[in-house]
C-alpha positions as YAML, in Angstrom:
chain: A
units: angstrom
residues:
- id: 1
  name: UNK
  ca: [-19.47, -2.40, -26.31]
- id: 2
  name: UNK
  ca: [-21.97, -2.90, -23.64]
- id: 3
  name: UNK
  ca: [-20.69, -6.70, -23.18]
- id: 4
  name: UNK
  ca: [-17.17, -4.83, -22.55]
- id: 5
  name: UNK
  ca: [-18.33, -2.48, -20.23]
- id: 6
  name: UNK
  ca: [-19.72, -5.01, -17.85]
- id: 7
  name: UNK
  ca: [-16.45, -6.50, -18.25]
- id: 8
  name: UNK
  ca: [-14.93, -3.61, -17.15]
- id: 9
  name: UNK
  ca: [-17.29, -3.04, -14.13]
- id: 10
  name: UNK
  ca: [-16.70, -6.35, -12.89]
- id: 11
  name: UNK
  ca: [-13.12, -5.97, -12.98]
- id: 12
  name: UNK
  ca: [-13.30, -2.79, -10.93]
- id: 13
  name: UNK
  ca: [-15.88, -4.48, -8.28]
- id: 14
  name: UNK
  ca: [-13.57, -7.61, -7.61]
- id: 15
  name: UNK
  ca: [-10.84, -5.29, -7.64]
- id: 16
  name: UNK
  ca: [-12.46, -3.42, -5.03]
- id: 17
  name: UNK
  ca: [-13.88, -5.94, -2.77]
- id: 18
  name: UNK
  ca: [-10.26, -7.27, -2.98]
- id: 19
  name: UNK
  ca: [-8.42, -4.35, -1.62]
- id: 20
  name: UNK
  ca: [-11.54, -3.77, 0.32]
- id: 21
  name: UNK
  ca: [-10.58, -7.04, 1.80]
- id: 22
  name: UNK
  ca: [-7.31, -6.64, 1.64]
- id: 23
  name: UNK
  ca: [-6.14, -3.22, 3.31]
- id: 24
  name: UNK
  ca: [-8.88, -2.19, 5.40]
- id: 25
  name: UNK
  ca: [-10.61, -5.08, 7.21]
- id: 26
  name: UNK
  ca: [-7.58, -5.90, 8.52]
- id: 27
  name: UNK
  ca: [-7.05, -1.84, 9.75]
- id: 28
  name: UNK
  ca: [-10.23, -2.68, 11.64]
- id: 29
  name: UNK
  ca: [-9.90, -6.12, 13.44]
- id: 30
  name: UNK
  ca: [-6.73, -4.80, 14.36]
- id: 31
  name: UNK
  ca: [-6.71, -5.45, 18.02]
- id: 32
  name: UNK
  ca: [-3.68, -3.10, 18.93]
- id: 33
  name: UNK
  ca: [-3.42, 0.96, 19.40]
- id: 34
  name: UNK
  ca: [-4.64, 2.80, 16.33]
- id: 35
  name: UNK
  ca: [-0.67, 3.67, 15.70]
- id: 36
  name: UNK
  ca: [0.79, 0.24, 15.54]
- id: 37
  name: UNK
  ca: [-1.65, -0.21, 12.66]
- id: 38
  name: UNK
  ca: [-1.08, 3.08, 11.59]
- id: 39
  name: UNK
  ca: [2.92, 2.23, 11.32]
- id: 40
  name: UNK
  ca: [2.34, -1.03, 9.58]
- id: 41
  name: UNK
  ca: [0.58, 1.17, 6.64]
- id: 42
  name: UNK
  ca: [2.84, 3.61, 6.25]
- id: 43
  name: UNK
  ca: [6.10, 0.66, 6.13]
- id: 44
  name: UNK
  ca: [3.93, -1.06, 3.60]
- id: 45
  name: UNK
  ca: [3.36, 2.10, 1.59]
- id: 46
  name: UNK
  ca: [6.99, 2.56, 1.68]
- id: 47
  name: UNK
  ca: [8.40, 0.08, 0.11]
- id: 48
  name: UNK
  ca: [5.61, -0.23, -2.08]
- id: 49
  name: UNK
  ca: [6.65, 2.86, -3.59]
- id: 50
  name: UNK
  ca: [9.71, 1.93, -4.54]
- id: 51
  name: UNK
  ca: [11.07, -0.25, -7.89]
- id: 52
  name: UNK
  ca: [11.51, -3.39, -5.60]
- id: 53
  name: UNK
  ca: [8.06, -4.92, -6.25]
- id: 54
  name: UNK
  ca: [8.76, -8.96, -6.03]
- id: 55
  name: UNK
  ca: [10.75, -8.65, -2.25]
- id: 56
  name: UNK
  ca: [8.89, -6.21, -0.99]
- id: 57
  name: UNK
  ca: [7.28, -8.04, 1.60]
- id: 58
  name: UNK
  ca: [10.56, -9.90, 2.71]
- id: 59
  name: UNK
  ca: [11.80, -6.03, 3.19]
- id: 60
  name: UNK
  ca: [8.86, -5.28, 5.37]
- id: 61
  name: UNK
  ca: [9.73, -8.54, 7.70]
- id: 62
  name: UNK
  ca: [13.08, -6.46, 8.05]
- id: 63
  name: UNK
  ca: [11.72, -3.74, 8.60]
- id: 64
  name: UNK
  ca: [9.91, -5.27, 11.31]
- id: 65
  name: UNK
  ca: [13.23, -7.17, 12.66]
- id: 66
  name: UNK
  ca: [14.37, -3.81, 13.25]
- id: 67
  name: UNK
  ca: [11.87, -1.62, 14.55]
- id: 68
  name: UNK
  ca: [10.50, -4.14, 16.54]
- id: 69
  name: UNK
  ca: [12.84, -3.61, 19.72]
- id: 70
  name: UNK
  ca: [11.71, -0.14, 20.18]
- id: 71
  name: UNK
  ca: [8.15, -0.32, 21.41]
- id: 72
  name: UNK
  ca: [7.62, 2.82, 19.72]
- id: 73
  name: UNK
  ca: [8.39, 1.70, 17.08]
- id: 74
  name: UNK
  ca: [6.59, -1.74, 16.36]
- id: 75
  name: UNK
  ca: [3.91, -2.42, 14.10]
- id: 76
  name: UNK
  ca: [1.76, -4.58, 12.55]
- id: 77
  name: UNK
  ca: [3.83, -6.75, 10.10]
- id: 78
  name: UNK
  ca: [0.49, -8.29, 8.63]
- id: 79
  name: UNK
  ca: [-1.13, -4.67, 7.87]
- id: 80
  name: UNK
  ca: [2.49, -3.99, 6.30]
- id: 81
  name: UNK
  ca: [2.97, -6.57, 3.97]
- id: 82
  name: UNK
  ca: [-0.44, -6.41, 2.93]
- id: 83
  name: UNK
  ca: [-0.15, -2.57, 1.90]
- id: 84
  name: UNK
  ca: [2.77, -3.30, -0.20]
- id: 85
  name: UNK
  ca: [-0.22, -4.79, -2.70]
- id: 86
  name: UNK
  ca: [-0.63, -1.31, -3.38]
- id: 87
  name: UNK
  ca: [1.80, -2.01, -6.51]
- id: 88
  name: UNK
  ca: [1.29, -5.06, -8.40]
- id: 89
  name: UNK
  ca: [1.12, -6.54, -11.52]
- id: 90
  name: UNK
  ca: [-1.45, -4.29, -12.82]
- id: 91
  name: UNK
  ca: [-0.26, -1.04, -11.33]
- id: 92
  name: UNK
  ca: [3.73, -1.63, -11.54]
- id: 93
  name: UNK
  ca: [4.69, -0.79, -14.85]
- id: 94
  name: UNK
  ca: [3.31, 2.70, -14.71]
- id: 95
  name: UNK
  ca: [4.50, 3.35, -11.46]
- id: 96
  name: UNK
  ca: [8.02, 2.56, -12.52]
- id: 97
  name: UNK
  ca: [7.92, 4.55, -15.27]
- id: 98
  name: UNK
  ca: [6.72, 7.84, -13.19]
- id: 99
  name: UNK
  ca: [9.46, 7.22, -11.03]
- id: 100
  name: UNK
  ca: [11.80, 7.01, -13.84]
- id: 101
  name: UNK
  ca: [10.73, 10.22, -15.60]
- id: 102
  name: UNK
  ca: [10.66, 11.67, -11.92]
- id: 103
  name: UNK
  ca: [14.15, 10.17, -11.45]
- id: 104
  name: UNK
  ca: [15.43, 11.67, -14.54]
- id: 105
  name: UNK
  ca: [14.02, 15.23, -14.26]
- id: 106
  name: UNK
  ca: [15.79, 15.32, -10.89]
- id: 107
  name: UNK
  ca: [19.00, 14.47, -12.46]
- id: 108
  name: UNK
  ca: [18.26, 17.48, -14.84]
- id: 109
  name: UNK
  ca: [18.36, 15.26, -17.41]
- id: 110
  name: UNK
  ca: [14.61, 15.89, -18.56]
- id: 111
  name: UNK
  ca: [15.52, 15.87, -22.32]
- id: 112
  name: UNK
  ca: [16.35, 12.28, -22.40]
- id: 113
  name: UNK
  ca: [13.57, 10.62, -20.50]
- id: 114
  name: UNK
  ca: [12.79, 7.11, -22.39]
- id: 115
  name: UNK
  ca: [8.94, 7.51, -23.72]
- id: 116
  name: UNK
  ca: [6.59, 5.25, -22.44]
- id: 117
  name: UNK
  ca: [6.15, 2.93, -25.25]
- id: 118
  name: UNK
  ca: [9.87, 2.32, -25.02]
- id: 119
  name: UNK
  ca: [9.71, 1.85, -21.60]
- id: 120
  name: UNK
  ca: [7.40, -1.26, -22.29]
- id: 121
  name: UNK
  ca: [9.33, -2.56, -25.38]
- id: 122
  name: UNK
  ca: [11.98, -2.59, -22.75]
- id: 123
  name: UNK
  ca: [10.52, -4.69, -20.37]
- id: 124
  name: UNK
  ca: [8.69, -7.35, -22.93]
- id: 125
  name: UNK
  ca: [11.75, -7.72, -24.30]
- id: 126
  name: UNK
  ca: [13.30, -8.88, -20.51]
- id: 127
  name: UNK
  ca: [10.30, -11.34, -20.23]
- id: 128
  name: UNK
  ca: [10.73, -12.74, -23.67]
- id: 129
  name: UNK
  ca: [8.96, -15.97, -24.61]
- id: 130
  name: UNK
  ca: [12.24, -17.87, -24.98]
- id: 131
  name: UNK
  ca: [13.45, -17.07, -21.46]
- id: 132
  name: UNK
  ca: [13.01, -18.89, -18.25]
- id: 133
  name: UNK
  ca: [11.15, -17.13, -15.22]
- id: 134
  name: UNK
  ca: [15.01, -16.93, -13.65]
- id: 135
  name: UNK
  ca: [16.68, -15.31, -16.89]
- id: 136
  name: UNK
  ca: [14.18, -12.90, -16.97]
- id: 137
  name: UNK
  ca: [14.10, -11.96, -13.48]
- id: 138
  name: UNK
  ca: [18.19, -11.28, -14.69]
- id: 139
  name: UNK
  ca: [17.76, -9.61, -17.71]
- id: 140
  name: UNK
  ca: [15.13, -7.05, -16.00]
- id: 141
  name: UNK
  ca: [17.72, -6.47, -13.27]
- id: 142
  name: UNK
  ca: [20.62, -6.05, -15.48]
- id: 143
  name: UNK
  ca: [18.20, -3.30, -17.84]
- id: 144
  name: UNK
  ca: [17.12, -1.29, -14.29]
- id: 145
  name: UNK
  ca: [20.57, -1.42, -13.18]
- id: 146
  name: UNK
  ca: [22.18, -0.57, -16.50]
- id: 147
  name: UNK
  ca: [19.47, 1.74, -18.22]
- id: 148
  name: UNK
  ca: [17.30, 3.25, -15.36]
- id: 149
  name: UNK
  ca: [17.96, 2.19, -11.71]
- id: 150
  name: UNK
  ca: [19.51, 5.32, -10.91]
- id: 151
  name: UNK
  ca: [16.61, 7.31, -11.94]
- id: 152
  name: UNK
  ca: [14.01, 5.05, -10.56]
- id: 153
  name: UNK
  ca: [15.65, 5.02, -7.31]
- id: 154
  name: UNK
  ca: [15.96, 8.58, -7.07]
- id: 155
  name: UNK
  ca: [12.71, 9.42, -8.88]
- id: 156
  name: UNK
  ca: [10.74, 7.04, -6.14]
- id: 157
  name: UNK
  ca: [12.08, 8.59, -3.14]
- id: 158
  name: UNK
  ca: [9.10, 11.93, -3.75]
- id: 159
  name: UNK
  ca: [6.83, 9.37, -3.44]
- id: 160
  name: UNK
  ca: [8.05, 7.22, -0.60]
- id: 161
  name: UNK
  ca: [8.28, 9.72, 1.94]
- id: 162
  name: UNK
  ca: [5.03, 11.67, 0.97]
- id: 163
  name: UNK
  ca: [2.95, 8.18, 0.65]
- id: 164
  name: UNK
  ca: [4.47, 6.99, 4.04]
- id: 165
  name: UNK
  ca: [3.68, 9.73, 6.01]
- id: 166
  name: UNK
  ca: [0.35, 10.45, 4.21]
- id: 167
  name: UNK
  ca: [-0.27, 6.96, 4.66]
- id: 168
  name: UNK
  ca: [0.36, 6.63, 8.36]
- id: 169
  name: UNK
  ca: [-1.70, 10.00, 8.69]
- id: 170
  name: UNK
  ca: [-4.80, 8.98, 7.20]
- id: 171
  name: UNK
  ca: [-4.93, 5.45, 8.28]
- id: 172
  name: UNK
  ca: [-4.33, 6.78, 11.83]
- id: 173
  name: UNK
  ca: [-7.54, 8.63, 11.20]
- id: 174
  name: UNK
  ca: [-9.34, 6.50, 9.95]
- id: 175
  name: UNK
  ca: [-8.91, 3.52, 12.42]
- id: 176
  name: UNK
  ca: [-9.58, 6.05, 15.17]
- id: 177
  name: UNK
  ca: [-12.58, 7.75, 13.63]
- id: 178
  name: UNK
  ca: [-13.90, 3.33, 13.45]
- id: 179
  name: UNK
  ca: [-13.20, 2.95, 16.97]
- id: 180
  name: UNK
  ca: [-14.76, 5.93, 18.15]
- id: 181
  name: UNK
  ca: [-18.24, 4.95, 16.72]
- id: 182
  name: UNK
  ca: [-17.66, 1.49, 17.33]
- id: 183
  name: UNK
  ca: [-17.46, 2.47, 21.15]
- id: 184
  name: UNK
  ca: [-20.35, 5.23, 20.88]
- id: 185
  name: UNK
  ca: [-22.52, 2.47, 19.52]
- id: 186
  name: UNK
  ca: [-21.96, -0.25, 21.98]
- id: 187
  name: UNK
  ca: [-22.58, 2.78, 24.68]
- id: 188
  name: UNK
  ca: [-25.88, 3.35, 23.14]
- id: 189
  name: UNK
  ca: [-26.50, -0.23, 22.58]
- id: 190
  name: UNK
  ca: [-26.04, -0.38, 26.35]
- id: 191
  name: UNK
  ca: [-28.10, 2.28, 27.28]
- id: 192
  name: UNK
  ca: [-31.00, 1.12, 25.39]
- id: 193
  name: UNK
  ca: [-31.05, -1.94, 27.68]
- id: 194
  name: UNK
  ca: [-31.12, 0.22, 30.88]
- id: 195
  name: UNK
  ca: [-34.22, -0.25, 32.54]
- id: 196
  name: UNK
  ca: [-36.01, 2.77, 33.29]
- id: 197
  name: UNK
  ca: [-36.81, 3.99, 36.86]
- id: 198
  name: UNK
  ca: [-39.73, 3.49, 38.64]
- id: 199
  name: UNK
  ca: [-41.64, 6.25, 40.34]
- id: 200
  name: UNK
  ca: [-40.73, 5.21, 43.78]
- id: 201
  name: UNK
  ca: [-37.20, 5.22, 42.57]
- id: 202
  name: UNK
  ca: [-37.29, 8.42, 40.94]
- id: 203
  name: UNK
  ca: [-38.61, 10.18, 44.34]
- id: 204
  name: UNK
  ca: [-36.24, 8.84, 46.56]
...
C-alpha cells in the first residue's frame, strides 16, 4: 500500500512539474502584451475542450492563420498549442464522456445516456488488438459519428465557451499580476543600489 502510494505521488509530481513546465513558464517568458498570451490560452482551451483531441493543435495553427491578420486578434500560437495538452491521453476519455452525457441531456434525451462502463467497452473495442493504428483511428470515427458525435459535439460546446473565456480571464491575470512584481522588484533592486546623499548634498 505504502509502495503504491509513493507511486501515486510521483505520478502527480512529474505530472505537475510537466504542466508546470508546460503551460505556465511559457505564460511568463512570454515577451509580448499580457493579451496575446492571454488569447493563445483561451484558443488552446478551446479546442481542447472539444472531442477532436489528435488535430487539435493543427486546428490551433488555423486558428492562428486566421486571426492573425487582425492585430487584435493575434496570439501566441506556441502558448496555444501547448494548452490544448489540457486533454490527453489520461484525461480524454472522461472528458468525452461528460460531454456526451452533457450532449445528450441537451437533446432531452437524458434517459438514454450510454453508462460509463459502456462508454469504455466502446472505445477498447475501436482500439482492438487485431487492428492497425489507421483502422482504429476509423473505427473510433465511424462509432463517434454513428453512436455519439452529435451529443459530444453539442454536449462540449458548455464547456468551450466557459473554459475559453475563463481561460483567457485568468491567464490575463495572472501574467499581469507576474509582470507587475517582476517590475516592482527590479525597481527595488534598483533602488537598493542608489547611493545615498551626502550631507553637503542634502543641504544644497
Amino acid at each position: 500500500m505504502a509502495s503504491a502510494d509513493r507511486i501515486k505521488r510521483g505520478f502527480i509530481d512529474r505530472m505537475g512539474r510537466l504542466s508546470r513546465l508546460k503551460l505556465i513558464i511559457p505564460l511568463r517568458r512570454c515577451p509580448h502584451e499580457p493579451e496575446y498570451s492571454a488569447r493563445g490560452v483561451a484558443v488552446g482551451m478551446f479546442w481542447a475542450l472539444t472531442p477532436l483531441v489528435g488535430i487539435q493543435m493543427y486546428l490551433c495553427l488555423m486558428t492562428w492563420f486566421i486571426f492573425r491578420l487582425s492585430k487584435n486578434l493575434n496570439f501566441s500560437l506556441v502558448i496555444a498549442c501547448a494548452w490544448t495538452w489540457v486533454t490527453n491521453i489520461f484525461t480524454m476519455l472522461p472528458t468525452y464522456y461528460l460531454f456526451y452525457a452533457t450532449g445528450q441531456v441537451m437533446r432531452g434525451q437524458w434517459h438514454s445516456i450510454t453508462g460509463y462502463d459502456m462508454f469504455l467497452h466502446s472505445w477498447n473495442e475501436a482500439f482492438s488488438d487485431s487492428a492497425d493504428l489507421w483502422q482504429s483511428m476509423l473505427e473510433l470515427m465511424g462509432l463517434l459519428a454513428r453512436e455519439l458525435g452529435v451529443s459530444m459535439g453539442i454536449g462540449c460546446l458548455p464547456y468551450a465557451i466557459a473554459g475559453t473565456w475563463l481561460s483567457y480571464w485568468l491567464s490575463l491575470k495572472y501574467v499581469k499580476r507576474k509582470r507587475r512584481k517582476k517590475l516592482e522588484k527590479r525597481i527595488k533592486k534598483s533602488a537598493s543600489f542608489t547611493p545615498a546623499s551626502s550631507p553637503q548634498e542634502q543641504s544644497h
